[in-house]
C-alpha positions in Angstrom: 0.0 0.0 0.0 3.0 2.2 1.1 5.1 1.7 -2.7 1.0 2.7 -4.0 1.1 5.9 -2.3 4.9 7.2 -3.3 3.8 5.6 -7.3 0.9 7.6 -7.0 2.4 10.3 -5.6 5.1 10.5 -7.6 3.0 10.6 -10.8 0.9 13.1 -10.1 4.3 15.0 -8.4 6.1 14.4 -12.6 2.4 15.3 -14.2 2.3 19.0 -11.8 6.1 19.7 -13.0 5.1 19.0 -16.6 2.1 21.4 -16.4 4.2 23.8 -14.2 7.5 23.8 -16.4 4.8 24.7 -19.8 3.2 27.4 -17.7 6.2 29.1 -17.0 7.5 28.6 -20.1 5.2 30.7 -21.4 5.5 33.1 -18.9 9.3 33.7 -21.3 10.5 36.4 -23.2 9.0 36.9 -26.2 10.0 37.4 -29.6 11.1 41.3 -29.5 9.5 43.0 -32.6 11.7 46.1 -32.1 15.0 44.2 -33.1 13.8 44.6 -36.5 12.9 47.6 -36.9 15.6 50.5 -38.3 18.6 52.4 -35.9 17.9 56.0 -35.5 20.0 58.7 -37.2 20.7 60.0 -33.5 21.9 57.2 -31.9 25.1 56.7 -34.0 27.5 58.0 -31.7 29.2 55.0 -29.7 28.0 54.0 -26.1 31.5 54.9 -24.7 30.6 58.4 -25.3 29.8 59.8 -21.5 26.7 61.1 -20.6 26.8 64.1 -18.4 26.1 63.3 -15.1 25.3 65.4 -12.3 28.1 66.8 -9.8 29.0 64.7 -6.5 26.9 66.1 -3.7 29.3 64.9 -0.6 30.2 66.4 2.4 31.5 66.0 6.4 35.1 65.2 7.7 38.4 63.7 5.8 39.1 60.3 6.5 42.1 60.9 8.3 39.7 61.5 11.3 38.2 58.0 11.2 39.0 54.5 13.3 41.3 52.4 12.3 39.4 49.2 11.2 41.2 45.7 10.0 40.1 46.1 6.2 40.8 43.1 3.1 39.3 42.6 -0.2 39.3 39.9 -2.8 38.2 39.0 -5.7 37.6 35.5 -7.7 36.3 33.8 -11.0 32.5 32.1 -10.2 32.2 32.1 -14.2 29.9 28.7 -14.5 29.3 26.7 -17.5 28.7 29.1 -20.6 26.7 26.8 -22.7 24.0 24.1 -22.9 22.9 25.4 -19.3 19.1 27.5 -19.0 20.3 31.2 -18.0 18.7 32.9 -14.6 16.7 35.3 -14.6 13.7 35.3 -17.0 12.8 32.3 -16.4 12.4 31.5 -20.1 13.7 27.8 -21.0 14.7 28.9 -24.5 17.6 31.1 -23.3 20.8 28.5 -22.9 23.6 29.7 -22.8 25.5 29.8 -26.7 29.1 32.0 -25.1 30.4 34.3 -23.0 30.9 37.9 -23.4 31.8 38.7 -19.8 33.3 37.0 -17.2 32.1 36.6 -14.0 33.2 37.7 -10.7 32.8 37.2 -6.6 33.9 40.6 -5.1 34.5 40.0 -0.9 34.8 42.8 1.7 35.9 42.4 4.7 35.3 44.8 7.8 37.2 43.8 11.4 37.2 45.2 14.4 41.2 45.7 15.3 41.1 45.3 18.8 38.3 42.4 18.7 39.6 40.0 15.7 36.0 37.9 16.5 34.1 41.0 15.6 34.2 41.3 11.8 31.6 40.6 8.9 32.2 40.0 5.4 30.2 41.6 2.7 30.1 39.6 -0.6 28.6 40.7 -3.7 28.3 38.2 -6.9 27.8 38.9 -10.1 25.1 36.5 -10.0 20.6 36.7 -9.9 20.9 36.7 -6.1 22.1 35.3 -2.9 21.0 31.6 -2.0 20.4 29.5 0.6 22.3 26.5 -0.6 25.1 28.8 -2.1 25.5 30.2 1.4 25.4 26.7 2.9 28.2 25.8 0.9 30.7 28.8 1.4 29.5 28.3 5.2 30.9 24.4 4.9 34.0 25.8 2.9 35.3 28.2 5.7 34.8 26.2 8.2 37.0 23.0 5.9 39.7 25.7 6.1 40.7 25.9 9.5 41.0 27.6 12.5 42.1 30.5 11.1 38.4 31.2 9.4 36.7 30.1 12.3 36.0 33.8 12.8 33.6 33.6 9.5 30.1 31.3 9.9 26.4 32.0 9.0 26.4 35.5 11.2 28.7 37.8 9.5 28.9 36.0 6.1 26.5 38.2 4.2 26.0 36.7 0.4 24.3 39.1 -2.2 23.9 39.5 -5.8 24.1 41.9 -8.0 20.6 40.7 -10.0 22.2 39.9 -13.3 20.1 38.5 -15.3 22.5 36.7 -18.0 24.7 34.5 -15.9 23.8 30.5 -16.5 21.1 29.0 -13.8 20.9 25.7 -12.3 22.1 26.3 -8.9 19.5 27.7 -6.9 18.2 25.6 -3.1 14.5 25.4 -4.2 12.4 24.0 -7.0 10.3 26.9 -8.5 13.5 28.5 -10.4 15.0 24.9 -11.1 11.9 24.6 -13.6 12.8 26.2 -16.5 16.6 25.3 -15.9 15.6 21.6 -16.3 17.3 20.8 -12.4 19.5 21.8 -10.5 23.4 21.7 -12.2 26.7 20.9 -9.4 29.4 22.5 -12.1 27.4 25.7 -12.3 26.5 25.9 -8.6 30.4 24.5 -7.4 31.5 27.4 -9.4 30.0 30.3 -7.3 30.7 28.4 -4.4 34.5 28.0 -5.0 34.9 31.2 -6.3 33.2 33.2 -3.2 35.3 31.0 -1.2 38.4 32.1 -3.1 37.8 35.6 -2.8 37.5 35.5 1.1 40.4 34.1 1.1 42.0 36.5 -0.5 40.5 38.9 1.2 41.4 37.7 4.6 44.9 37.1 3.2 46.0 41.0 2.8 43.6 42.1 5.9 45.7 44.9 7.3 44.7 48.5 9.3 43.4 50.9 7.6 40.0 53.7 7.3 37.1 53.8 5.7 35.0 56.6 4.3 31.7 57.1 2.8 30.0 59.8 -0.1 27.2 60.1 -2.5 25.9 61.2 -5.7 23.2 62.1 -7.7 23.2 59.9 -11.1 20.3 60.8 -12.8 20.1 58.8 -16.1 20.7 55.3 -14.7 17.6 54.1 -13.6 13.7 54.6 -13.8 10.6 53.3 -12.3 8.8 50.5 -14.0 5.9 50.3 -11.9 4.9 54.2 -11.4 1.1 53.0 -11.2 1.9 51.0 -8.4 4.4 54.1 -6.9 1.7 56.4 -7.3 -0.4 54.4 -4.7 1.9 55.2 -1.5 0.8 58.2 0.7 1.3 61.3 -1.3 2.9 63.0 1.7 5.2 60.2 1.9 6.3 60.3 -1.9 6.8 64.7 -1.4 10.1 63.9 0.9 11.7 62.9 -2.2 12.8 64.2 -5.1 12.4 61.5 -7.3 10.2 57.7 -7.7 13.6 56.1 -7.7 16.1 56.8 -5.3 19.4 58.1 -8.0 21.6 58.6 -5.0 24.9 56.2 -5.2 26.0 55.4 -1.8 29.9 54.7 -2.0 32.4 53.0 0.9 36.0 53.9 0.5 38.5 51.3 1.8 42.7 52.9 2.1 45.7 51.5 3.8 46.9 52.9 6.7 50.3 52.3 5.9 50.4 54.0 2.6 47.3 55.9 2.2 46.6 54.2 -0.9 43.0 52.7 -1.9 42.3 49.2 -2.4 38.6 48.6 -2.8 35.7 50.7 -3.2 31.8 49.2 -2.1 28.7 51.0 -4.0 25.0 50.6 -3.3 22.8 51.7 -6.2 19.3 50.7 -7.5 18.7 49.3 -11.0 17.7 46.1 -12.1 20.2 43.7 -14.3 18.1 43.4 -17.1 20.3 45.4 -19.8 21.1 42.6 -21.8 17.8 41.0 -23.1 15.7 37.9 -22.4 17.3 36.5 -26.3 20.6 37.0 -25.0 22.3 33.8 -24.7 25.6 35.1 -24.0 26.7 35.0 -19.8 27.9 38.6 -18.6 27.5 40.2 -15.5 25.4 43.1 -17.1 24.9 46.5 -16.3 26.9 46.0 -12.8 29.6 44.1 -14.2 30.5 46.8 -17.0 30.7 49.0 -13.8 32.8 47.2 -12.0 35.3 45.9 -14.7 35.7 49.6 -15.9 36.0 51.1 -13.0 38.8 48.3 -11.3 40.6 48.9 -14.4 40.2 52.8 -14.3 42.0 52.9 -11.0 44.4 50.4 -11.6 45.6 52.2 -14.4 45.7 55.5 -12.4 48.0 54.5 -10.0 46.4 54.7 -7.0 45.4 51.6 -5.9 47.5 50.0 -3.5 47.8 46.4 -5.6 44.9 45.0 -7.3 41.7 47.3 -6.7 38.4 45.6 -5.7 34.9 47.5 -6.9 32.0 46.1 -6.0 28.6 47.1 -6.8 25.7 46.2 -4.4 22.2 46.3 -5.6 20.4 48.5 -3.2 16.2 48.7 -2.9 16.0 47.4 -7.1 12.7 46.0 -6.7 10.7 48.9 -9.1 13.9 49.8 -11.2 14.8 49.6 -14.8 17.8 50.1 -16.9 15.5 50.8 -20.0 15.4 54.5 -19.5 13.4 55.6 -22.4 10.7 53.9 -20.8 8.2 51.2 -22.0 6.5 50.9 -25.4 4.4 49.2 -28.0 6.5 47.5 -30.2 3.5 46.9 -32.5 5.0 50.0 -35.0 2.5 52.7 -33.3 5.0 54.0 -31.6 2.4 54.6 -28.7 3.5 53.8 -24.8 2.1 51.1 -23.1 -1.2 51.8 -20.9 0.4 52.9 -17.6 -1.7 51.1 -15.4 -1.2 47.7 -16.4 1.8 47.6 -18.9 -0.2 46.5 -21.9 -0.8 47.3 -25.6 -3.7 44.4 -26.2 -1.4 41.8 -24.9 1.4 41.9 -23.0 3.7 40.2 -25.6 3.6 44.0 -27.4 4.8 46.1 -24.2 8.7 46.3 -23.5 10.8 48.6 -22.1 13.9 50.7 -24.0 17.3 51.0 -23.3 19.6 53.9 -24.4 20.3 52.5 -27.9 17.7 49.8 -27.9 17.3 49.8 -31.9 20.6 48.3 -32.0 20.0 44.6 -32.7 23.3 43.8 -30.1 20.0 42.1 -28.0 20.7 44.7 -25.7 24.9 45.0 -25.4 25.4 48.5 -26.2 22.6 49.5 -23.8 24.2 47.4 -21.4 27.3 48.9 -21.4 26.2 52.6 -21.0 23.9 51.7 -18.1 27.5 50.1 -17.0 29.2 53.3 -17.8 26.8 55.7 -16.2 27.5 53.7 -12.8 31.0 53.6 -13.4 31.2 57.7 -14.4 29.6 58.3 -11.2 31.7 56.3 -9.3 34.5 57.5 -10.5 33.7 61.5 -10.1 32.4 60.7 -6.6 35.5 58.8 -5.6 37.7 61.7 -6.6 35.2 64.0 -5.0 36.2 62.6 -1.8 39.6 63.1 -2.0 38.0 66.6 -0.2 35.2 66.2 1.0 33.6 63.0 2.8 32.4 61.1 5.8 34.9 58.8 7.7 33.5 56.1 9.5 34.1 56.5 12.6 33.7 54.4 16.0 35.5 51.1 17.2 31.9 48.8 17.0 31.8 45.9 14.2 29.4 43.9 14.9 26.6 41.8 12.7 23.6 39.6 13.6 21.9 37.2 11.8 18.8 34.3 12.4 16.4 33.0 10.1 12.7 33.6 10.7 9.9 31.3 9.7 7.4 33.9 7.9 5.0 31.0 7.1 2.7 32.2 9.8 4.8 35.2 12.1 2.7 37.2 13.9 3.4 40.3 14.8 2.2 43.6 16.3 2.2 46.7 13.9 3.7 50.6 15.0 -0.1 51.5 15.5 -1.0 48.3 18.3 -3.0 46.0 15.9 -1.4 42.6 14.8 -0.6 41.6 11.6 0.8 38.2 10.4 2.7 36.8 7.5 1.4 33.7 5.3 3.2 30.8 3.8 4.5 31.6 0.5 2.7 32.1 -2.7 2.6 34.2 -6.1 -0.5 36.1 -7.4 -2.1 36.1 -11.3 0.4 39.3 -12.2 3.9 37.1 -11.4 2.7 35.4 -14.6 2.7 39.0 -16.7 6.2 39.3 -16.0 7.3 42.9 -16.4 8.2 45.3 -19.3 11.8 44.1 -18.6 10.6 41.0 -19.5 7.3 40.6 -20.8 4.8 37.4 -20.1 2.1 35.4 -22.0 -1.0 34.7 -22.4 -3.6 36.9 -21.1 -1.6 37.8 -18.3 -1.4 41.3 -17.2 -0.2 43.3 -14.2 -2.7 45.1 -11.8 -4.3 41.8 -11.4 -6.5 41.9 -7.9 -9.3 40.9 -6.3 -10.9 38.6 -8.9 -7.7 38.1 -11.8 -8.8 39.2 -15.4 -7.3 35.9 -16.9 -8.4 32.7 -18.7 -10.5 30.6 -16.2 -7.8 27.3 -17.2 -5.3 28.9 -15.0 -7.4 28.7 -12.1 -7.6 25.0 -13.1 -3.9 24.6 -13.1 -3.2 26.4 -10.5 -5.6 24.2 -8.1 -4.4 21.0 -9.9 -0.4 22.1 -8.4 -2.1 22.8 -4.9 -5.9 24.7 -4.1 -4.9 27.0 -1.6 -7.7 27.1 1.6 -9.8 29.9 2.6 -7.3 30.7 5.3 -4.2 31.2 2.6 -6.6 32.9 0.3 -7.6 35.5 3.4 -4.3 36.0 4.7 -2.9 36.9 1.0 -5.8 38.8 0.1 -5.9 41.1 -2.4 -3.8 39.2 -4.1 -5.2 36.0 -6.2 -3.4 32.7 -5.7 -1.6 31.6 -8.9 1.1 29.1 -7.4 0.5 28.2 -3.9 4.5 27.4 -3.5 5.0 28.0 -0.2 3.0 24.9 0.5 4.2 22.7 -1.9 6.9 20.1 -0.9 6.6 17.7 -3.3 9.4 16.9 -4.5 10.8 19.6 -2.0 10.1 23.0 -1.1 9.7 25.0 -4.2 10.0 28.5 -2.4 11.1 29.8 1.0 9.2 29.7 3.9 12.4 30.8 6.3 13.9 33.8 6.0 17.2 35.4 6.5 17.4 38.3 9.1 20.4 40.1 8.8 22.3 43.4 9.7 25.8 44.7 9.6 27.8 47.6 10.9 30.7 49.5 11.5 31.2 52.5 13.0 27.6 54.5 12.3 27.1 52.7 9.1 24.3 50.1 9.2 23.9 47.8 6.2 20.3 46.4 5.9 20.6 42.9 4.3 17.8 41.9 2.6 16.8 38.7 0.8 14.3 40.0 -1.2 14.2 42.6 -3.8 12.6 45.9 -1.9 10.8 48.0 -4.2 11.7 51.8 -3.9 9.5 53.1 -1.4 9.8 50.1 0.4 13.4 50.4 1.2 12.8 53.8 2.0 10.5 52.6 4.7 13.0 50.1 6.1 16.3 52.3 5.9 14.1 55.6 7.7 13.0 52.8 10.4 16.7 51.5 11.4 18.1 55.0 11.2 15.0 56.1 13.8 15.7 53.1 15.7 19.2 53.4 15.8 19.2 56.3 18.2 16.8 54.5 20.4 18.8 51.6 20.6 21.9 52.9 22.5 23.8 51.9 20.0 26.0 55.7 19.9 25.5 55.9 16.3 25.5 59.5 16.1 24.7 60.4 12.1 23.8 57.2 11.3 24.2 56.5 7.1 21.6 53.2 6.4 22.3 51.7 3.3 20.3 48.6 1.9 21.9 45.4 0.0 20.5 42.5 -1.5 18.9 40.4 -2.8 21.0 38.8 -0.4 21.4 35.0 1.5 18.1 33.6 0.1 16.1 34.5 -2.5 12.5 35.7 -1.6 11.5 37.1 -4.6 9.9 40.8 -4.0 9.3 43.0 -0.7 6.4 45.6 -1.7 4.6 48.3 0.3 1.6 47.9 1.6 0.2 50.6 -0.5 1.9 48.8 -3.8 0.7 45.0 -2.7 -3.0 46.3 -3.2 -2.1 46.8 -6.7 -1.0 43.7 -7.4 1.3 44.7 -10.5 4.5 42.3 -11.2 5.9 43.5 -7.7 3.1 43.1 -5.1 1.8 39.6 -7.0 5.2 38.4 -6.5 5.9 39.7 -2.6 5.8 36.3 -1.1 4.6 36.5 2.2 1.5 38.9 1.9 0.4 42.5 2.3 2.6 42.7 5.6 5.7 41.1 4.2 8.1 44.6 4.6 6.2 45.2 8.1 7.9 41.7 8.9 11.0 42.4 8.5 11.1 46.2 9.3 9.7 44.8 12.9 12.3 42.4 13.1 15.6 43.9 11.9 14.4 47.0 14.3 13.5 44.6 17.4 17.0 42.9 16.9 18.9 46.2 16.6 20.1 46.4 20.1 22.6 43.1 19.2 24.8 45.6 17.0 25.5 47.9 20.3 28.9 48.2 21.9 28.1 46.1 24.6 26.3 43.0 22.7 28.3 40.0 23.0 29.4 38.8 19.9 27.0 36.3 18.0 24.0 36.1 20.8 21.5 36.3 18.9 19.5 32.6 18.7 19.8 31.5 15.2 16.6 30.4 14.5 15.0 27.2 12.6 17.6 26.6 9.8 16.2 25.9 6.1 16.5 23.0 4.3 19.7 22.5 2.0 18.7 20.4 -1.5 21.7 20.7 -2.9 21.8 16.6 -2.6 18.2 16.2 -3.3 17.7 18.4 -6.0 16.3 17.1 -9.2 18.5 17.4 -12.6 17.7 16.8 -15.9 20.8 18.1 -17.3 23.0 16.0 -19.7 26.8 16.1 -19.3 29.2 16.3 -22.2 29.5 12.7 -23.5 32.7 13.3 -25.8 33.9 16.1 -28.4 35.6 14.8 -31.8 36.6 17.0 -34.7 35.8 16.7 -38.7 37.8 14.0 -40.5 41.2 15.7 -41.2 40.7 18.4 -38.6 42.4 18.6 -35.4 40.9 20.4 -32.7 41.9 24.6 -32.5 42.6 24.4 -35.7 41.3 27.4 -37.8 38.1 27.4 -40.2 37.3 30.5 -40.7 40.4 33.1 -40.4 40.7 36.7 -39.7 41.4 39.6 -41.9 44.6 41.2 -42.4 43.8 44.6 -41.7 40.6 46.3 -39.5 40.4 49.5 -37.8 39.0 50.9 -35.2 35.3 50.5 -34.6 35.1 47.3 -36.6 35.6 43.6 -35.5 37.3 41.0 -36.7 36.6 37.5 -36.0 38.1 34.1 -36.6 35.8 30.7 -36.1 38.1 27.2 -34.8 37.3 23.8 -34.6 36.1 23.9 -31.3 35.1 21.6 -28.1 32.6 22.0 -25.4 33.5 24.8 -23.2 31.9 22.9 -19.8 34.8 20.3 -20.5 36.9 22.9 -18.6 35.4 26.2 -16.9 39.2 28.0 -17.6 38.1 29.6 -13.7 40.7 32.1 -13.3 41.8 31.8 -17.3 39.9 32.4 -20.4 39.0 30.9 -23.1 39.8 33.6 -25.3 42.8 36.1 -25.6 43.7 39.1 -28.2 47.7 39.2 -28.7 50.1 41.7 -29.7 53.3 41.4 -30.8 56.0 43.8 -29.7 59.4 45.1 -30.4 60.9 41.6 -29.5 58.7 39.8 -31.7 57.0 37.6 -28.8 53.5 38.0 -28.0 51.4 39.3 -25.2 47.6 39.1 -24.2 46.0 42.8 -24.4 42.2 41.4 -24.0 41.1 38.5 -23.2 37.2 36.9 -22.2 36.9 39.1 -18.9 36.9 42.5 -21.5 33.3 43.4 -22.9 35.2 43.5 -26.0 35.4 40.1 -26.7 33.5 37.8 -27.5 33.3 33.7 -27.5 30.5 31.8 -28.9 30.5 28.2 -29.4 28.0 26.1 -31.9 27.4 22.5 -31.9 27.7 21.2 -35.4 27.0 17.2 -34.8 25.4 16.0 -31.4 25.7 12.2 -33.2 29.3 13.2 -34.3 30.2 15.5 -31.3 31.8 18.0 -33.6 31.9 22.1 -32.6 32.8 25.1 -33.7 34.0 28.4 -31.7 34.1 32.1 -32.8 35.8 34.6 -30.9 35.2 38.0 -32.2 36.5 41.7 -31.1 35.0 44.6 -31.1 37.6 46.7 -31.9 37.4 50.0 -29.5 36.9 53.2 -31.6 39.3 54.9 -29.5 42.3 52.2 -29.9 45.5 53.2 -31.0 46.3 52.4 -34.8 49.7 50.5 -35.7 50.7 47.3 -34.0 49.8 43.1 -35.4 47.8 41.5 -33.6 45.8 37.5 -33.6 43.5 35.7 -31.4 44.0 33.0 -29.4 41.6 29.8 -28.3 42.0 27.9 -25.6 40.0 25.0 -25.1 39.7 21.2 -23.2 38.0 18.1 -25.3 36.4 15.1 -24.0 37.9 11.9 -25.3 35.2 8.9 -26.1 35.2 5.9 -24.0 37.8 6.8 -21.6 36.0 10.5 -20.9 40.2 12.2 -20.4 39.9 15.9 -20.8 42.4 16.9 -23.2 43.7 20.7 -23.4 44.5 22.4 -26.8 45.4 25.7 -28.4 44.6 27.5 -31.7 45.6 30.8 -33.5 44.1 32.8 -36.3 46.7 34.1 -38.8 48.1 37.8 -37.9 46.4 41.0 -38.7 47.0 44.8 -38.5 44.8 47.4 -36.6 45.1 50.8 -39.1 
């Protein structure tokens, strides 16, 4: 009777995936209508052209009148397979990744106390979707395999976030919902960000040494809009007045400098916009608009001479939940021309309605937008780090400390600022999660604004009660919002959502840093940072000034944190806030009740830890073949050339060369590349002057012959328009093949021919 049960529920377990995995496939990008359509006259300029950007607004002391704090950075590879794995972010099954025109990184801060060497935190910032709760589990395990000498790091000061790049591959998230579309759940890809955020710690904690911090900001205006303004528009209109703007544009940026030489090593930015440059028919990995940043501005100091060895810039998402990088807004991409309808996003369908990037007619499926939302980060950085060579805050105060428990929001209760109780519910997603956004559009008859009763095909309400019919109680608690997926109480085959929480703050000095797991919409993270700043000075914790800054999505993906206000709109945002209308009155209660733990005289690590969640990172489904062998045409060895490169190019153009190639998850090249540009100099020898980790260069690999196992890979440059003419130059492939039978990985090497850049 017992083997009965499991068949039967293991049938109807496989028949709910089946339905759920063609639901959400359709909830994918679609086809973009506006890649067809002809550039603009106006838009012919390159995107390394600067946009103006408004001067730094930064002010207070020098940071030769902060505390000395024990300070390290470091940074290492997490680049995960680049092909033949589902990419992470728009959930759309169809996008595998094909290449790679970025690499990626893990970027680790660490902050000590230098009198208390237990009282430190570490700040980590990948340029991946998002924080996990199986990826944390495993850099957890990892410090603690190396010794007593990181026994100081463990689940209360680790902070893991992401910078919500949408074009890195997938596959290596704890729970089941986002392992849908990526067919499982894939040990290369998630060992990758594991190892590589262990790496950078390391290297971090390697070249800890004294040193000060200071902190500035400034206003970049043309980085980032609101997406949902219907759903803005619905918070207090005396609470919207206080600000200037329905995004916050203010960069919040944490200098690190040696004591011993004065010189900088690392720089920590928190801005808000979402990683959704690159489009959902991108195939190639990158970290997107935040890993232009980064890259550019690493190398921009580096190259100045200022940084004391090799500079670390990371760049934190802060409340992102509302953003966009597609600045020109959102539009019909049916030829009218016309916007979408404001409050729902919609033009007759939702397929029609998608948002623009700076030089969105480009068909570059978004790359040249990309980069200039990259750039416009990186510019401000840049002019506010110089800015506060004169003018800036230094932290100030001997206190580190962090705190950290998880908190089951299936059912927390609660009692609200005003005396009533409120509760959380277990997790689900309304009718609007399915309409996607006009970063990435749904399906169907999807839309946003979806309350109450959703304005959608009756069949969904049969599929959604076929996965799980959620009772009256659910329905109540998450009211207004309509029950699509009821995945907070689904746990067959295992959990597909979270139902525990991470809680989690940081500081030093009179900086707090709010770690969130969710993505907080704009007003929403205004509500939370203006709640620990009140609180701060009611806490004792002699934080005099205190700045509040907010990171995330961070530790464990929850999806969205909404308003209140926003969550009774039930766009893309409130359908997809997890835990119900009182989701940011959750945490804002709790972060604020366990404030007093970051005081002076808190003893380090008290705080309970709370009921852990589950790790699946050994029960996780996969469907995900491995490479079975590579072979090459008859009379072909591998790396030999196919297609070569022209003798002569210039600057502006590319020039490409295709090899016979070999599946690039054969070897991940961590810490190499795959791909290298090399000049040759007065000697004759050669040296690498780009190679994959530069936007510049590209590698794509094709399979030619699944039967035969044959491949080819193309590695093309985009030669800058303001590189210097003269000089030969080839490209270089490196690459591993899979032998038959015996399964050796075999390493190789090709050339293209030489060519001139005039």
């Amino acid at each position: 009777m017992a083997r009965l049960r499991l068949a039967a529920a293991l049938v109807s377990t496989s028949f709910a995936l089946l339905v759920v995995f063609q639901l959400l496939s359709s909830f994918g990008f679609s086809h973009l209508k506006f890649l067809e359509q002809r550039p603009e006259s106006h838009l012919e300029h390159p995107a390394l052209h600067q946009v103006p950007i408004d001067p730094p607004s930064v002010k207070s002391d020098g940071w030769e009148d902060g505390t000395q704090y024990l300070l390290g950075a470091g940074k290492a590879d997490i680049t995960g397979p680049v092909v033949e794995v589902n990419m992470m972010g728009y959930a759309d099954p169809n996008q595998v990744g094909s290449g790679l025109r970025q690499r990626l990184y893990s970027r680790a801060f660490i902050v000590g106390d230098i009198n208390k060497p237990e009282d430190r935190f570490v700040y980590l910032v990948l340029d991946a979707h998002a924080g996990d709760t199986a990826v944390r589990y495993g850099i957890i395990q990892g410090l603690r395999d190396l010794g007593a000498e990181y026994h100081f790091y463990d689940e209360k000061n680790v902070a893991v976030t992401g910078t919500h790049s949408h074009s890195g591959p997938g596959a290596w998230l704890n729970y089941l919902l986002p392992q849908i579309t990526s067919k499982g759940f894939d040990r290369q890809s998630y060992q990758a960000i594991v190892d590589g955020a262990l790496l950078s710690i390391r290297r971090a904690h390697q070249n800890l040494k004294p040193g000060f911090l200071s902190i500035g900001s400034i206003e970049i205006k043309n980085a980032n809009i609101n997406r949902s303004l219907y759903a803005y528009l619905a918070n207090p209109e005396n609470e919207r007045a206080k600000y200037d703007s329905n995004v916050d544009k203010s960069m919040t940026l944490l200098r690190f400098r040696r004591k011993e030489n004065g010189k900088d090593f690392a720089a920590l930015t928190w801005f808000p916009v979402h990683g959704t440059s690159m489009l959902g028919n991108n195939t190639l990995i990158s970290g997107d608009n935040k890993g232009v940043a980064a890259r550019l501005f690493e190398q921009h100091i580096e190259r100045s001479g200022r940084a004391d060895g090799d500079f670390v810039a990371g760049f934190s998402q802060a409340n992102v939940g509302d953003t966009s990088p597609n600045v020109l807004g959102a539009y019909c991409e049916d030829g009218s021309g016309e916007r979408c309808n404001f409050e729902d996003s919609t033009c007759g369908g939702t397929k029609l309605c998608h948002g623009r990037g700076p030089f969105f007619r480009r068909k570059d499926r978004g790359a040249s937008s990309c980069f200039e939302i990259g750039r416009r980060q990186f510019a401000g950085a840049r002019a506010l780090f110089y800015a506060m060579d004169k003018d800036s805050t230094a932290i100030k105060g001997s206190v580190v400390k962090s705190l950290h428990t998880f908190q089951d929001f299936s059912n927390f209760t609660f009692q609200l600022p005003n005396g009533s109780f409120a509760a959380t519910c277990p997790a689900a997603l309304g009718y609007s999660f399915a309409a996607g956004t006009t970063d990435g559009p749904g399906a169907f008859d999807f839309k946003q604004n979806n309350s109450g009763s959703p304005n959608a095909n009756p069949i969904w309400s049969v599929v959604s009660g076929f996965l799980r019919e959620p009772n009256e109680s659910q329905k109540l608690c998450h009211s207004p919002k309509p029950i699509l997926l009821d995945v907070g109480e689904i746990v067959n085959p295992y959990l597909w959502t979270p139902n525990i929480v991470d809680i989690q703050l940081l500081r030093v000095g009179q900086l707090l840093i709010i770690v969130s797991p969710g993505e907080v919409t704009t007003m929403a993270g205004r509500r939370w940072k203006e709640a620990i700043a009140s609180s701060a000075s009611l806490a004792s914790l002699n934080a005099e000034d205190s700045v509040v800054v907010l990171g995330g999505p961070a530790n464990s993906y929850t999806h969205y944190i909404a308003t209140e206000e926003e969550y009774k709109i039930q766009r893309y945002e409130g359908a997809s806030t997890l835990y119900g209308p009182h989701t940011l009155n959750a945490y804002i209660n709790l972060t604020t009740r366990y404030l007093p733990y970051l005081s002076s005289h808190s003893p380090t690590f008290s705080l309970p830890p709370g009921p852990p969640p589950p790790n699946n990172v050994d029960r996780s489904l996969s469907f995900i073949r491995g490479v079975v062998f590579d072979r090459t045409p008859f009379f072909k060895s591998f790396g030999d050339v196919v297609s070569d490169v022209s003798t002569v190019c210039h600057p502006g153009q590319t020039v490409s060369v295709t090899f016979v190639g070999a599946n690039p998850r054969n070897d991940l090249r961590l810490e190499q590349t795959y791909a290298s540009v090399e000049k040759q100099d007065e000697n004759y020898s050669w040296r690498s002057v780009r190679d994959d980790a530069d936007w510049s260069l590209l590698f794509e690999w094709k399979r030619i012959s699944s039967v035969l196992g044959t491949s080819e890979v193309k590695i093309t440059w985009e030669v800058e328009p303001d590189l210097e003419v003269g000089g030969i130059y080839r490209i270089k492939y490196f690459g591993a093949s899979k032998t038959p039978i015996t399964g050796h990985i075999v390493q190789f090497e090709g050339v293209s021919g030489t060519f001139s850049v005039r």
